[in-house]
KEDRENMI-920740 format. One record per residue (C-alpha): residue number from 1; x, y, z. Coordinates in pm, 1 decimal, decimal comma. Layout:
<num NUM&u X&v Y&w Z>
...
***
This chain:
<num 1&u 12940,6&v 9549,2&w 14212,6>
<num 2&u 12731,5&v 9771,8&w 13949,1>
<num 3&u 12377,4&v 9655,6&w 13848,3>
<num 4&u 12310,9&v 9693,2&w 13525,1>
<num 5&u 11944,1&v 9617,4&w 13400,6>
<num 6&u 11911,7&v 9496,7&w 13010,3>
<num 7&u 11544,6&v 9544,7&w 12854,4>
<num 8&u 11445,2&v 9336,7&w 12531,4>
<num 9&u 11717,7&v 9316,1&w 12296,1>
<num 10&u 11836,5&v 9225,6&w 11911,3>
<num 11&u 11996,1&v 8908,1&w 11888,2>
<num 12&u 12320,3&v 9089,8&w 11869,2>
<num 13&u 12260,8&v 9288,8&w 12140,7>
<num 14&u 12275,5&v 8983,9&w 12314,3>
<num 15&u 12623,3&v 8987,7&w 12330,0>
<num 16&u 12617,3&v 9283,0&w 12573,6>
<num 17&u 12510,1&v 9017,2&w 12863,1>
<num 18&u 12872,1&v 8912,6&w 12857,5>
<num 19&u 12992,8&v 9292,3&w 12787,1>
<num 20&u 12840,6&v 9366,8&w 13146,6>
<num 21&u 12983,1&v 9035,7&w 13298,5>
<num 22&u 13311,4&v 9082,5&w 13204,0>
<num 23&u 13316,8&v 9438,5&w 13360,9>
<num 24&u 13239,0&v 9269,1&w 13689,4>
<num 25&u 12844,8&v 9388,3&w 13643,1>
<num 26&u 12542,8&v 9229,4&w 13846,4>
<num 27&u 12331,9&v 9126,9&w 13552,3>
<num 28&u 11947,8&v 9162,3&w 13484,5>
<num 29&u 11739,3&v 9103,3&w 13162,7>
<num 30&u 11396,9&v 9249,8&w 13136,2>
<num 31&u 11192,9&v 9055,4&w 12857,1>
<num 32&u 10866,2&v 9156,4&w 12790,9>
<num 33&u 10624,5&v 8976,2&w 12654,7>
<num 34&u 10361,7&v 9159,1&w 12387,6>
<num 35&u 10610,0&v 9400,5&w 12170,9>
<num 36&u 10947,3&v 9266,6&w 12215,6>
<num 37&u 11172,9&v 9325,9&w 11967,0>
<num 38&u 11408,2&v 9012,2&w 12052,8>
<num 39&u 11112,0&v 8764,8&w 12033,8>
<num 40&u 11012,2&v 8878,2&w 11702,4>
<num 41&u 11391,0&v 8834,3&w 11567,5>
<num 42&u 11418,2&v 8490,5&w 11746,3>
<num 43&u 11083,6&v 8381,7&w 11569,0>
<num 44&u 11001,2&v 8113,4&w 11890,1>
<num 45&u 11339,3&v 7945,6&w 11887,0>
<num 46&u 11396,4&v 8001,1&w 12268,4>
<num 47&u 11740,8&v 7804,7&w 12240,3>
<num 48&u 11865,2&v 8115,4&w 12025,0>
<num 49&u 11877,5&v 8288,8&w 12387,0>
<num 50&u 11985,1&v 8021,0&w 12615,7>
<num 51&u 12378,7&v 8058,6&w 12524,1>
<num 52&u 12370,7&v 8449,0&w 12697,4>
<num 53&u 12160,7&v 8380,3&w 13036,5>
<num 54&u 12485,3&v 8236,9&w 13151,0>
<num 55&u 12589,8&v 8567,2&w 13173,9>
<num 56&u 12249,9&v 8689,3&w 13362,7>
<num 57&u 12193,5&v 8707,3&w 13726,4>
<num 58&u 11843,2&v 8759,3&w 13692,0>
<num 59&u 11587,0&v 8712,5&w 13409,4>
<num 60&u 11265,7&v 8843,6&w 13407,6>
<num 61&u 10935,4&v 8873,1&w 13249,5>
<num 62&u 10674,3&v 9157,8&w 13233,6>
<num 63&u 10370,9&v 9165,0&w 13057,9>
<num 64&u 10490,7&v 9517,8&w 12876,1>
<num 65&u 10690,2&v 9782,7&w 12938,3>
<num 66&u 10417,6&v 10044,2&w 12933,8>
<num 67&u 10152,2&v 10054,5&w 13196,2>
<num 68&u 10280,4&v 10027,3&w 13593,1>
<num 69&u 10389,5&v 9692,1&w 13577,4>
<num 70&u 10778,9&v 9764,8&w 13405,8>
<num 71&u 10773,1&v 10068,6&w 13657,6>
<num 72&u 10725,2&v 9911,4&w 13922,5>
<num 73&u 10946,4&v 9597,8&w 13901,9>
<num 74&u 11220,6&v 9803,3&w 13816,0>
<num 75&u 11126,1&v 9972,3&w 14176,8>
<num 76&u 11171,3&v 9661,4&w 14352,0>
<num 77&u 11483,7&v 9562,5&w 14197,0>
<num 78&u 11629,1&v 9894,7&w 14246,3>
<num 79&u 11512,1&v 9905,9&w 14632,0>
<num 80&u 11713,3&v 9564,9&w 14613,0>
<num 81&u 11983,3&v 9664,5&w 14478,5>
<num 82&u 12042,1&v 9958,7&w 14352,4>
<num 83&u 12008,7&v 10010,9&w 13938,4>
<num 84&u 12355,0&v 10185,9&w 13811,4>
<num 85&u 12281,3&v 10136,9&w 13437,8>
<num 86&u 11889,3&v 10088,9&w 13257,0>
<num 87&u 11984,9&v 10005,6&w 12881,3>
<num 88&u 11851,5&v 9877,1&w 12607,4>
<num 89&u 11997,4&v 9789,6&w 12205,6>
<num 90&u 11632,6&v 9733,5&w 12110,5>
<num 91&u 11406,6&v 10005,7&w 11937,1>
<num 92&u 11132,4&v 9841,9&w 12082,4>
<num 93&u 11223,9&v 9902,1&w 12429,8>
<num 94&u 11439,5&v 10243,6&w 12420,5>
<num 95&u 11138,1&v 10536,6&w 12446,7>
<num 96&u 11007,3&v 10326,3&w 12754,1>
<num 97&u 11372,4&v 10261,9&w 12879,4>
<num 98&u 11430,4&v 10639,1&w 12842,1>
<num 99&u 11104,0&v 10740,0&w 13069,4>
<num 100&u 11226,6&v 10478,5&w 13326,5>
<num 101&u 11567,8&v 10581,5&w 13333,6>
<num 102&u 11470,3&v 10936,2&w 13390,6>
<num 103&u 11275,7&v 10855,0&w 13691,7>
<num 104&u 11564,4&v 10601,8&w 13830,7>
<num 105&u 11801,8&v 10904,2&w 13791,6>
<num 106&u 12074,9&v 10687,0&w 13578,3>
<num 107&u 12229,1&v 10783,9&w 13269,4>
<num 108&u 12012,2&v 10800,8&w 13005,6>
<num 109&u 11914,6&v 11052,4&w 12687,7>
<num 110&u 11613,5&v 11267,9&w 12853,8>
<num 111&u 11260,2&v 11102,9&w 12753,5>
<num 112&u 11125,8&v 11427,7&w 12565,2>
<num 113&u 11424,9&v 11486,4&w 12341,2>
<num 114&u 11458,1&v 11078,1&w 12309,2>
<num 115&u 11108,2&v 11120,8&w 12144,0>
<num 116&u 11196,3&v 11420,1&w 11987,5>
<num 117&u 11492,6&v 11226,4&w 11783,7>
<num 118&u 11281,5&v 10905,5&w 11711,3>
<num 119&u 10923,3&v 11045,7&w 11626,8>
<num 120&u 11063,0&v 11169,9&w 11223,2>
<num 121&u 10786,6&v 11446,6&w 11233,8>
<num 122&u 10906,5&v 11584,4&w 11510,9>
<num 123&u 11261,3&v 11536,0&w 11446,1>
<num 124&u 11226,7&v 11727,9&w 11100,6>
<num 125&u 11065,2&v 12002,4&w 11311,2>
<num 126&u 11287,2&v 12085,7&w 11505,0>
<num 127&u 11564,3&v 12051,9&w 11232,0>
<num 128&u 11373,5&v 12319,8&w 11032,6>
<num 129&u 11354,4&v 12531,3&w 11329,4>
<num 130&u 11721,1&v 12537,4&w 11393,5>
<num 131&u 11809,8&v 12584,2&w 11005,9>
<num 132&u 11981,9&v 12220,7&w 10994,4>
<num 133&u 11965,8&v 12069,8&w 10678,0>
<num 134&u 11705,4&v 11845,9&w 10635,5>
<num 135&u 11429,8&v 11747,4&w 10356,6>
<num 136&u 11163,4&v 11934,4&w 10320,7>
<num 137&u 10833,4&v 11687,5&w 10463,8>
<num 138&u 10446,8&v 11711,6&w 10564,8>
<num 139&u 10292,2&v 11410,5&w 10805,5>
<num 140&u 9969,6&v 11229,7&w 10691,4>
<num 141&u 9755,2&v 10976,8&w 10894,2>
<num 142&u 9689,9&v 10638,4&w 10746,1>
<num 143&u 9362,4&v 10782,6&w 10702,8>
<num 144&u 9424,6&v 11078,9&w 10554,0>
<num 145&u 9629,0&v 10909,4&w 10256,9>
<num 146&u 9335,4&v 10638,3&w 10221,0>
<num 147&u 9078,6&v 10921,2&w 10173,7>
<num 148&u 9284,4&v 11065,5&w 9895,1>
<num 149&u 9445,0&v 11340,2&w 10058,6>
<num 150&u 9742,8&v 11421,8&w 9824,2>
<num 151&u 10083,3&v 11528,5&w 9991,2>
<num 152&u 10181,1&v 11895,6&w 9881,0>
<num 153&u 10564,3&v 11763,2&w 9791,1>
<num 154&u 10617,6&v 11721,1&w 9414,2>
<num 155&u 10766,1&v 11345,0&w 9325,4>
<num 156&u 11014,7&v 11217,5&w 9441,6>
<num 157&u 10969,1&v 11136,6&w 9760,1>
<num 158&u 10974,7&v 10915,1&w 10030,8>
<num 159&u 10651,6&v 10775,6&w 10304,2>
<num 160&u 10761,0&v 10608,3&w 10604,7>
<num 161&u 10602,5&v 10563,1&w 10937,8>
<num 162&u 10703,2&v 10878,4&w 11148,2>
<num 163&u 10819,6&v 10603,1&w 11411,7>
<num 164&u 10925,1&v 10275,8&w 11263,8>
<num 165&u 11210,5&v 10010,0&w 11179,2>
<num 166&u 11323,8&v 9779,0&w 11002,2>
<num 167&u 11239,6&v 9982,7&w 10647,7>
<num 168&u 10877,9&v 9800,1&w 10727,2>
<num 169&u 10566,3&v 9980,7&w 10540,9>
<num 170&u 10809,2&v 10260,9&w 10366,3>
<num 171&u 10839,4&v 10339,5&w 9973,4>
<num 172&u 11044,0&v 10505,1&w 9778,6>
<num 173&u 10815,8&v 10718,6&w 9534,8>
<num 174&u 10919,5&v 10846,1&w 9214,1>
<num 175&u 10570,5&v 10859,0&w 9007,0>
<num 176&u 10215,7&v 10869,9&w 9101,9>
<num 177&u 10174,5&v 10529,5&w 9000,2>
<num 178&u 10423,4&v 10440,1&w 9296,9>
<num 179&u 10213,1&v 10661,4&w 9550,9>
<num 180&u 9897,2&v 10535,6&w 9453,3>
<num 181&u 10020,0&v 10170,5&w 9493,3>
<num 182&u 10155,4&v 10240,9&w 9828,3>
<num 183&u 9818,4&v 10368,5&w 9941,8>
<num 184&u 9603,4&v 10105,5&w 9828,0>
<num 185&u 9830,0&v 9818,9&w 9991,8>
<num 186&u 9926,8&v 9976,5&w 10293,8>
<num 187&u 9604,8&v 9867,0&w 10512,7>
<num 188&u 9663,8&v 9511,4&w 10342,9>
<num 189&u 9976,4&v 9477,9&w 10432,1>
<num 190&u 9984,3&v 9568,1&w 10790,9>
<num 191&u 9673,2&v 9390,6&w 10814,9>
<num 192&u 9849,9&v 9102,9&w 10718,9>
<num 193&u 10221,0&v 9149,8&w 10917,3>
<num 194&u 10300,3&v 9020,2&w 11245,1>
<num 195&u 10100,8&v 9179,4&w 11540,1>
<num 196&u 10443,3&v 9328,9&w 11643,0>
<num 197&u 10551,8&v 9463,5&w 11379,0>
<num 198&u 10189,6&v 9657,9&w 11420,3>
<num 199&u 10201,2&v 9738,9&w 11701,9>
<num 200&u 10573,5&v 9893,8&w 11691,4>
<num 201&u 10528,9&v 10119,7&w 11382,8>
<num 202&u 10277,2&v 10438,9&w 11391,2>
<num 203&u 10009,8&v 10481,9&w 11140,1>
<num 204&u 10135,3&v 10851,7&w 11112,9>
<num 205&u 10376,1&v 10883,6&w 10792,5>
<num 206&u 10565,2&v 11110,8&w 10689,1>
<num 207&u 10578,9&v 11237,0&w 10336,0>
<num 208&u 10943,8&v 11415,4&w 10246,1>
<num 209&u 11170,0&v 11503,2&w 9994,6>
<num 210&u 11374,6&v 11260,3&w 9816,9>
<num 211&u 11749,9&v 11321,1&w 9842,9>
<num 212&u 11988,6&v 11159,9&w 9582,5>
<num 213&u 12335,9&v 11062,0&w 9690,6>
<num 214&u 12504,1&v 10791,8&w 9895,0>
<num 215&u 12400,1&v 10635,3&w 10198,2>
<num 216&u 12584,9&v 10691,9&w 10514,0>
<num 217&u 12611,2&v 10579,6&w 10884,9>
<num 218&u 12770,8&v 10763,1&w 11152,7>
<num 219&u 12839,5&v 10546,1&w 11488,2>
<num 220&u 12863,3&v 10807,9&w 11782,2>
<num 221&u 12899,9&v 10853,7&w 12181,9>
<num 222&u 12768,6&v 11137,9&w 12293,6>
<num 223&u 12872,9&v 11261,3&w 12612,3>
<num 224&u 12758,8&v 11598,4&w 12764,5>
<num 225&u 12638,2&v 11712,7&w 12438,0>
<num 226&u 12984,8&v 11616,2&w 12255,7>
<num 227&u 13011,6&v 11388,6&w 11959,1>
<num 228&u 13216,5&v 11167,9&w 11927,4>
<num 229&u 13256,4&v 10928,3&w 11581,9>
<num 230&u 13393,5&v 10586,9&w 11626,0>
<num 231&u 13308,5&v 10422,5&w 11301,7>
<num 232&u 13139,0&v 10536,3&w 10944,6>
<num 233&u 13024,4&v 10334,7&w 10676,9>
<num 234&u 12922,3&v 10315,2&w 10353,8>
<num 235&u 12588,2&v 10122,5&w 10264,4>
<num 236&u 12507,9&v 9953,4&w 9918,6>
<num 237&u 12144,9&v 9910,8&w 9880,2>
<num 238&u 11970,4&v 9642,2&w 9668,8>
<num 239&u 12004,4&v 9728,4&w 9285,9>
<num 240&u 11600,6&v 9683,5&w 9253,4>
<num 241&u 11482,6&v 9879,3&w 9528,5>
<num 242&u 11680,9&v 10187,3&w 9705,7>
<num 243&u 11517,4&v 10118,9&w 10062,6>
<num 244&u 11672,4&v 9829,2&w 10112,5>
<num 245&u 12008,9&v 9835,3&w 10249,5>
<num 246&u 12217,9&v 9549,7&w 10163,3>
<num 247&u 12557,4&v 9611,2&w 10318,3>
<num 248&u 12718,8&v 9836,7&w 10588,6>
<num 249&u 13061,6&v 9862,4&w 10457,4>
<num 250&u 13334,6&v 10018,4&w 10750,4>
<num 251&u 13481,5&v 10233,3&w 10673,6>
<num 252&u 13291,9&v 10454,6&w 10453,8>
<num 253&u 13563,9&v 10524,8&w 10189,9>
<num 254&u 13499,7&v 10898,1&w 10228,5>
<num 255&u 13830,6&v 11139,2&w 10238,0>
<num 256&u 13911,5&v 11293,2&w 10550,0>
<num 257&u 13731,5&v 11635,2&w 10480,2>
<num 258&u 13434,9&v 11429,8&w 10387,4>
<num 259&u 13429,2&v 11253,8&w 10667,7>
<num 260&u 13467,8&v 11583,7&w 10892,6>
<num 261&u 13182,8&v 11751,4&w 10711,6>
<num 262&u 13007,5&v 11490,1&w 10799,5>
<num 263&u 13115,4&v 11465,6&w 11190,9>
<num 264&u 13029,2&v 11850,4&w 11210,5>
<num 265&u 12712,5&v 11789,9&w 11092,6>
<num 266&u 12602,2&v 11517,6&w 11297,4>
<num 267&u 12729,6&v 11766,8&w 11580,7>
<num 268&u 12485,6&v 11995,4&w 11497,1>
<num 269&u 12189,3&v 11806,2&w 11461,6>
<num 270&u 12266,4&v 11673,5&w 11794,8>
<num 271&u 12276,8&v 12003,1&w 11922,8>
<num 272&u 11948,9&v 12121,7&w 11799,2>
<num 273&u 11764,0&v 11817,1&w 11919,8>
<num 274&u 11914,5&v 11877,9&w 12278,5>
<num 275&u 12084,7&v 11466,0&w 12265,3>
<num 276&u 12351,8&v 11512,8&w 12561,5>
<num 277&u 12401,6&v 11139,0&w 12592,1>
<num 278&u 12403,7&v 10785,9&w 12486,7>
<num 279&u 12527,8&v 10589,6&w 12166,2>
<num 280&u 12362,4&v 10643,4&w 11845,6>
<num 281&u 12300,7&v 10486,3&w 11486,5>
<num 282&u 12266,2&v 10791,9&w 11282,3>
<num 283&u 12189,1&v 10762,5&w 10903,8>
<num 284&u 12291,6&v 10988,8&w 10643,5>
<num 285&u 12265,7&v 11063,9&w 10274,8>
<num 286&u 12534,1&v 11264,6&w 10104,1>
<num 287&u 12512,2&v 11463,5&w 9784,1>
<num 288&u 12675,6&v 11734,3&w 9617,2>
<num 289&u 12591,9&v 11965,6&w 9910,8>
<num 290&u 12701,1&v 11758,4&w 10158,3>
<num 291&u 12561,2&v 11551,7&w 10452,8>
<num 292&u 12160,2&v 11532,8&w 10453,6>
<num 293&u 12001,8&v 11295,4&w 10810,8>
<num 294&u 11794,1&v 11027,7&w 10720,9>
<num 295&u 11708,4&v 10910,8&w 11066,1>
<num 296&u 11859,1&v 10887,6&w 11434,8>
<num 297&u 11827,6&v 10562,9&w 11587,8>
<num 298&u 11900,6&v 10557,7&w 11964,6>
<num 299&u 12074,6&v 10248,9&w 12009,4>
<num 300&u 12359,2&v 9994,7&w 11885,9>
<num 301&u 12385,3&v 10000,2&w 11505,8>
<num 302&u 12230,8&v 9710,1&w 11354,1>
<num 303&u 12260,9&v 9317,1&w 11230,5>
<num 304&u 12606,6&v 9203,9&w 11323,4>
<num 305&u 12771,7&v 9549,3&w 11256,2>
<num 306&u 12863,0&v 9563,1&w 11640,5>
<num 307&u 13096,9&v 9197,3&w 11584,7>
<num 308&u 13222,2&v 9339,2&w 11242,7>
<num 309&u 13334,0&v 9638,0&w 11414,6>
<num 310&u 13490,6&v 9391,2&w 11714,8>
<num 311&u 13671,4&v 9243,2&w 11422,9>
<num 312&u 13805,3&v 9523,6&w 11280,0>
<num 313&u 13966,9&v 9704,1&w 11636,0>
<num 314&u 13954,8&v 9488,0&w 11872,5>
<num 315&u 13674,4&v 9694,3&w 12103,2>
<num 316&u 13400,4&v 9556,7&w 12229,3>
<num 317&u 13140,5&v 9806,3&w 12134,2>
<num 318&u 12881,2&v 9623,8&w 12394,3>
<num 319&u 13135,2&v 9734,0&w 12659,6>
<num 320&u 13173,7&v 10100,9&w 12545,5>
<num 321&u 12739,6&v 10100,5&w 12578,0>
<num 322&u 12756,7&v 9973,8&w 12959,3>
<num 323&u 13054,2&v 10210,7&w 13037,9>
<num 324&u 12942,6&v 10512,8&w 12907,2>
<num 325&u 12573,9&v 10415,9&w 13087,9>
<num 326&u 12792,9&v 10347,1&w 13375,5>
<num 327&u 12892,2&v 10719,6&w 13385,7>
<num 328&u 13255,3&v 10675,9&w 13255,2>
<num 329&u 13454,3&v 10901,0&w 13023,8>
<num 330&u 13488,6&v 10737,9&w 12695,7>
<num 331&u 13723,8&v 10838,5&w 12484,7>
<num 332&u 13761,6&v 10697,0&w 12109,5>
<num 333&u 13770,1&v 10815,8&w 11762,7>
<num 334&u 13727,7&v 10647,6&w 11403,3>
<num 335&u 14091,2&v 10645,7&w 11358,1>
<num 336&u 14127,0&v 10313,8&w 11508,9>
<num 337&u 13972,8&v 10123,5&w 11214,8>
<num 338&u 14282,5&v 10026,1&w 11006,9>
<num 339&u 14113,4&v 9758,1&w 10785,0>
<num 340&u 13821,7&v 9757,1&w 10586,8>
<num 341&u 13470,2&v 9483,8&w 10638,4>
<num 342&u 13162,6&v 9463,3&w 10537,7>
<num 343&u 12808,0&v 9308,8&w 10645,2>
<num 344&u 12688,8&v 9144,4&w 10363,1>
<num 345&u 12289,6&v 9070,1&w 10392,5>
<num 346&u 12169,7&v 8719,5&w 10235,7>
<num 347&u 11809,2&v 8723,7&w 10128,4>
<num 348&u 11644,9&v 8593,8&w 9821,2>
<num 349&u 11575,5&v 8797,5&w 9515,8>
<num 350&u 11212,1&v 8661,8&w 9460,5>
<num 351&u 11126,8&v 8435,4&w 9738,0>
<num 352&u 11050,9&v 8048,1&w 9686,3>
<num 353&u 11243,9&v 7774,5&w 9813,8>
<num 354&u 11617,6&v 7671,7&w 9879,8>
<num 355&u 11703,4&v 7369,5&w 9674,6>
<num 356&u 11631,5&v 7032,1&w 9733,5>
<num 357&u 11936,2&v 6980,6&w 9614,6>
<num 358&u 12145,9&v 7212,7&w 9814,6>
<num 359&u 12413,1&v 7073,0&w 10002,1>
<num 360&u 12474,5&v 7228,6&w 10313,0>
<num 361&u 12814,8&v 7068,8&w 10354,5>
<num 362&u 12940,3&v 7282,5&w 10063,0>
<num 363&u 12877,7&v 7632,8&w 10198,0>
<num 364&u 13259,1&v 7577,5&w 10421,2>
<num 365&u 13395,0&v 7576,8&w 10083,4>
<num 366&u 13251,5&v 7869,3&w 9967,8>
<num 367&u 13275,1&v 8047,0&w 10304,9>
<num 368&u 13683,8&v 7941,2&w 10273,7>
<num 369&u 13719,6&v 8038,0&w 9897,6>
<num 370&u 13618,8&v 8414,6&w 10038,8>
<num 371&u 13783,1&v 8391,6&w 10354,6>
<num 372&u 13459,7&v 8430,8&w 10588,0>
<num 373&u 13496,4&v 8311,1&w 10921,7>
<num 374&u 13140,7&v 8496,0&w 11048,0>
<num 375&u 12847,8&v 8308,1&w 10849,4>
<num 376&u 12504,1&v 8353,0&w 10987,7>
<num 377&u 12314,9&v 8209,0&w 10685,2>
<num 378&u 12257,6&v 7864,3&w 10761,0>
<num 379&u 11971,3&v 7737,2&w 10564,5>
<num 380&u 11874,9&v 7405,5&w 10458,9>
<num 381&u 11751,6&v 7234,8&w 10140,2>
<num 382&u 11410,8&v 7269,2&w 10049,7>
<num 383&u 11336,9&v 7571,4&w 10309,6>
<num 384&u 11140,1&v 7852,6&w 10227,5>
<num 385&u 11252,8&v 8179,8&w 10182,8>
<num 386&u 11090,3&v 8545,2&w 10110,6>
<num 387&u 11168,8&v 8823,5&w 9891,4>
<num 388&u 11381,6&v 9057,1&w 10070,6>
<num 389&u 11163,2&v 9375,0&w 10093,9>
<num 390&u 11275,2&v 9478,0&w 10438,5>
<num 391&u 11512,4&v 9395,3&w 10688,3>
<num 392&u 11295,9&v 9146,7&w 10871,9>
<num 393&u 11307,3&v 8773,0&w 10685,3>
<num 394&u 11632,8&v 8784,9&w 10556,9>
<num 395&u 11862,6&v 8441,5&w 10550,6>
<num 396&u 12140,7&v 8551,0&w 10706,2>
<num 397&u 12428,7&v 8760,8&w 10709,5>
<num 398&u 12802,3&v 8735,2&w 10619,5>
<num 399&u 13126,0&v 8977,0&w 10748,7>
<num 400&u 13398,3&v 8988,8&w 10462,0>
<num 401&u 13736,7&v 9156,5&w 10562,2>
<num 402&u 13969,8&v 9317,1&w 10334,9>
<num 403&u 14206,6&v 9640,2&w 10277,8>
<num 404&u 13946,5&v 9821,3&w 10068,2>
<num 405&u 13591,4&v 9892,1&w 10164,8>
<num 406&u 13534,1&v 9884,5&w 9820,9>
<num 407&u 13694,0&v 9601,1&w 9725,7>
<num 408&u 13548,8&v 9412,6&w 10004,5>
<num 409&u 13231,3&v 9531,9&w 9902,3>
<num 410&u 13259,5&v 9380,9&w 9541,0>
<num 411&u 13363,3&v 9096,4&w 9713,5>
<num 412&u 13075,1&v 9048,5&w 9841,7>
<num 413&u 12861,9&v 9037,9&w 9549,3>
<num 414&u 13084,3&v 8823,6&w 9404,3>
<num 415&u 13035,1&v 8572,5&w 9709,3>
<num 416&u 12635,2&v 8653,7&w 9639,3>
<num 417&u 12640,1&v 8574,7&w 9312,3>
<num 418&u 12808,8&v 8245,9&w 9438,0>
<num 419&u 12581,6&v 8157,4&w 9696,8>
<num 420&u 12281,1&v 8157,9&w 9509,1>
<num 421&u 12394,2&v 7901,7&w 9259,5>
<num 422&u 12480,4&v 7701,8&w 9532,1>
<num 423&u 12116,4&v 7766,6&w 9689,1>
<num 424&u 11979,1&v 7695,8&w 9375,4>
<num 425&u 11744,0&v 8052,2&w 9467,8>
<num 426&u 11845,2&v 8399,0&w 9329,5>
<num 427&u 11978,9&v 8625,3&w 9627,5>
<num 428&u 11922,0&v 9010,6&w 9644,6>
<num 429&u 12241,7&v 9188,4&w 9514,2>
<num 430&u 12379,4&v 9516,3&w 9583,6>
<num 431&u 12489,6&v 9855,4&w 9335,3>
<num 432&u 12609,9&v 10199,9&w 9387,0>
<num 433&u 12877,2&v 10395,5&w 9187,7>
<num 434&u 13157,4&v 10350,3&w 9384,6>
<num 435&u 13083,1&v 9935,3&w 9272,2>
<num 436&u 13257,2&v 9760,2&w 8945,7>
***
């Protein structure tokens, strides 16, 4: 029987605990205690876990995954029985994971060019170096932009921690006015975020070009070196603000040559950053010259992409992540997506409150009337809700099917625009050119 050792999580991720028990796996769950990732997203509800340690053999708890104390538990379980796969879907958890792994001997990215793909200064680097395509940047320290020190790049542009998620402290730039606001309410706002989210996210940003187009992901298994592309999307960001990502929308809509241009490209980032192995996120804007990274994220793509995706094929995609860590072949290609979905993200426009009013017995009709069988947006009257500026706080989420990703998509907003009457709160809603 294979061991297979889980660190932290998303709540999605989740779902692999089951993936690995249903391939006959011995099943352990690391959960840390100060930065983790899945704690954060469960925000204290414990019984949001409960469902998936049916499918554990072991779960335990360490202080934090840096330090001796993650090193050397996974010692003793490995001296117990031997560790075949070390994974994890969190960001939180993967540089650490990747270190561990290394020293285990399992299959695993190498730690130095893991770091080398998730630190975005040193990703851009090496980019530069190997003539990839890639915005042209500069890194500042929190203090450095405090003290005044202006970034050589002419407007537009984009700050963002150089290691980060969740779109948390990043802006968008396109006058002074915009820098100069980001600067003075940076320390403020982190001062005032969760301790977490703090701790995750450098205070190193980097400063780089902005790049016009439409917003991308690539889904990939790599494999000694080789990509391979099992889904692409299509992402509709929020009509107010252009860092916030509203839907991923599978698949992407592009033509076939598109969609190869963009598959050869990914390719050849991978090979300049020396990534030999492991499933990726990988984010991409493309313009009139083509394909143009955004960021690489070394794990599961996001929200409830991984069940949309389920929906759409058939595949488990938590079961292609423990086989490929297992050391299997894996063989599979974007072709098998025959239908069209999309993740639709609920969040409020402005903040406030739900309703007192609102019904929660009505949203079945709605969710019937569109045909949406995956709901995750279960408030209740009267609760209070945030304005969506990042991917943390949101409501909920929603998976529309259809033919079209297109359609779908404007499906979706339609279903938006629906919901928040019903909510009695205005939602976030989506644009792009591709939208009625």
């Amino acid at each position: 029987m294979k061991h297979v050792v889980l660190v932290d999580s998303t709540v999605s991720g989740l779902l692999a605990f089951e993936a690995a028990k249903r391939l006959g796996c011995h099943v352990t769950f690391i959960h840390q205690r100060d930065t983790s990732f899945l704690t954060l997203s469960i925000n204290g509800d414990d019984s949001i876990i409960e469902p998936y340690l049916n499918y554990v053999d072991e779960y335990l708890r360490v202080d934090s995954l840096d330090g001796d104390d993650f090193h050397n538990l996974l010692v003793t379980l490995h001296n117990t029985r031997k560790i075949d796969a070390l994974i994890s879907t969190s960001e939180a958890a993967i540089v650490a994971v990747a270190r561990e792994a290394e020293l285990l001997g399992t299959c695993y990215l190498n730690h130095e060019s893991l770091c080398g793909a998730v630190y975005k200064g040193r990703l851009r680097e090496t980019l530069r170096a190997n003539n990839v395509r890639s915005p042209d940047f500069q890194v500042l320290t929190e203090e450095q932009l405090v003290e005044g020190i202006a970034p050589r790049l002419a407007l537009p542009f984009v700050v963002k921690p150089t290691r980060g998620f969740a779109k948390q402290f990043s802006m968008i730039c396109y006058t002074q006015l915009d820098f100069d606001t980001f600067v003075d309410t940076i320390r403020l706002a982190r001062t005032a975020s969760n301790s977490t989210i703090d701790t995750l996210i450098s205070r190193d940003y980097l400063i780089e070009q902005y790049v016009s187009g439409t917003l991308h992901s690539a889904e990939v298994i790599v494999q000694s070196g080789v990509v391979q592309c099992f889904a692409t999307t299509i992402r509709f960001r929020a009509d107010y603000n252009e860092m916030l990502e509203m839907t991923a929308t599978m698949p992407s809509g592009l033509d076939v040559n598109a969609c190869d241009e963009i598959k050869a490209y990914v390719q050849q980032v991978f090979t300049a950053l020396k990534l030999n192995v492991g499933l990726y996120h990988v984010e991409l804007l493309r313009d009139e010259n083509g394909p143009c990274l955004v960021e690489i994220n070394a794990r599961m793509m996001g929200s409830v992409a991984p069940q949309m995706y389920r929906m759409l094929t058939g595949i488990d995609p938590f079961e292609m992540l423990i086989r490929l860590h297992l050391g299997e072949v894996i063989k599979i290609d974007d072709s098998l997506i025959q239908k069209a979905g999309t993740v639709v993200t609920i969040a409020s426009r402005h903040g406030g409150r739900i309703a007192h009013s609102y019904d929660p017995l009505k949203l079945q009709a709605l969710l019937d009337k569109y045909e949406i069988e995956f709901c995750t947006a279960h408030a209740v009257s009267g609760q209070r809700v945030s304005a969506y500026t990042g991917n943390i706080g949101t409501i909920g989420h929603v998976i529309l099917l259809g033919n079209c990703p297109y359609a779908v998509a404007n499906k979706g907003n339609r279903f938006l625009a629906e919901l928040s009457l019903l909510y009695g709160n205005e939602l976030a809603k989506y644009s792009g050119p591709e939208l009625g």
